[in-house]
N, C-alpha and C positions, 0 to 999 in steps of 0.2 A: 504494500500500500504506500510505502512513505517514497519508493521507488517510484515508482509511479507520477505520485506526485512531483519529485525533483525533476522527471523528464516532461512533464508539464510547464513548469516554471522554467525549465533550462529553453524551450522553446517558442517562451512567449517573443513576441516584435519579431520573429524571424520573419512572418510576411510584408509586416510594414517595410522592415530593411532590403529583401528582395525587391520589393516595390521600389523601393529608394534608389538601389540601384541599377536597374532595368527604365526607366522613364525616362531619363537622362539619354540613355543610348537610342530608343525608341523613338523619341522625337526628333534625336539629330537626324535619324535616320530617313525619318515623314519629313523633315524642313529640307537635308538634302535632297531626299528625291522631288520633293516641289523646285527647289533651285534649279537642281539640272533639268527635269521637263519643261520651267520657262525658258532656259536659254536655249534650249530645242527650238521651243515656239517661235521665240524673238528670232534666231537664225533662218529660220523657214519663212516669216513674216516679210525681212529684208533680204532675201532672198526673190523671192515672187515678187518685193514691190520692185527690185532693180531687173527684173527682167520684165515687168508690165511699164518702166521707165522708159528702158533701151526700144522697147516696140514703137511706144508712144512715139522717141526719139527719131528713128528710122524712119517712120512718118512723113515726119516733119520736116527734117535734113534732106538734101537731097546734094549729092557732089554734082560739081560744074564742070565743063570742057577746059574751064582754066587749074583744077585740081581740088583736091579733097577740102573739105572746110576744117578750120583749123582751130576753132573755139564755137561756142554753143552760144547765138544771141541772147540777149534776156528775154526777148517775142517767144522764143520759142524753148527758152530753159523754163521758166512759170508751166507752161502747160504740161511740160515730162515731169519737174515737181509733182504738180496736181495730180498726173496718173500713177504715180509712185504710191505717192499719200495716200490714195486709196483705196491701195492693199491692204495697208497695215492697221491694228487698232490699237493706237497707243493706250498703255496700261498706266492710270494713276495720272493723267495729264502728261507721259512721254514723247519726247519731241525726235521726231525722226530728221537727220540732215540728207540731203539730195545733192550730189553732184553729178555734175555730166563735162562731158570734153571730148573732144574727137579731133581726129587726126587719120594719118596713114598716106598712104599716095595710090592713085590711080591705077599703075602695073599692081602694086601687092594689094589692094583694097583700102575703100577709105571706111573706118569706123566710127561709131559713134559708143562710148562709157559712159554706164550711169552706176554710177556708187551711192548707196543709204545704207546710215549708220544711224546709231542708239548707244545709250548707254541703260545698262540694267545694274540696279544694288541688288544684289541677291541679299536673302532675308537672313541668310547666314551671317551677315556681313557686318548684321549688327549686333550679333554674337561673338564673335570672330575677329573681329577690328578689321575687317577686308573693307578694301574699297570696292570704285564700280569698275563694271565690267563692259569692255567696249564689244558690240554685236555690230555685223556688218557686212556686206557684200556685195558683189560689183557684176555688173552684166556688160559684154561686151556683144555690139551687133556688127554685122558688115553691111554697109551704104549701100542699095542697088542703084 
């Protein structure tokens, strides 16, 4: 009987402190894998909006008999912005940046570049002391 009871008492908080520490791991774990599937997101996000850019772009550009165009007017960099932009859904008031440029020559092809970038705090990060994380991607078209 008194056996007994020692192994009673020798066992009491073992669940509370299992719990105590297993939670800790448990949730880095749920917050990491949230982190990594948004930065999935956000890369696939700026991904499609620079190739819905470079289309947009292609458009609009067209090379001349005199050679390839060699910067992106602002008539016509607003509007491959705007088709970018409208890929993406910025998270939390997230501001996507759009750039374009083109170049190349005639004989090898002229192209046109359209780059969107983001920045993402991963929620780690303010656990962690991390900073943000720059997301981003570039589509490259050929002029016809």
């Amino acid at each position: 009987m008194i056996v007994r009871r020692f192994i009673r008492v020798a066992e009491r908080g073992t669940s509370t402190l299992e719990l105590a520490l297993i939670v800790p791991v448990l949730l880095t774990l749920v917050i990491g894998a949230f982190d990594l599937s948004w930065s999935v997101i956000l890369s696939n996000m700026t991904s499609q909006a620079a190739r819905e850019g470079a289309r947009a772009a292609i458009v609009r550009l067209n090379p001349t008999d005199a050679g390839c165009p060699t910067s992106v007017p602002a008539a016509v960099a607003t509007p491959i912005a705007a088709a970018a932009r409208n890929q993406v859904a910025a998270p939390g008031g997230g501001t996507f940046a759009v750039s374009t440029s083109a170049g190349g020559t005639i004989a090898d092809a002229c192209y046109v570049q359209v780059s969107v970038s983001t920045t993402y705090q991963p929620v780690a990060g303010a656990f962690l002391n991390q900073g943000s994380r720059q997301v981003g991607a570039t589509s490259r078209q050929a002029l016809s």
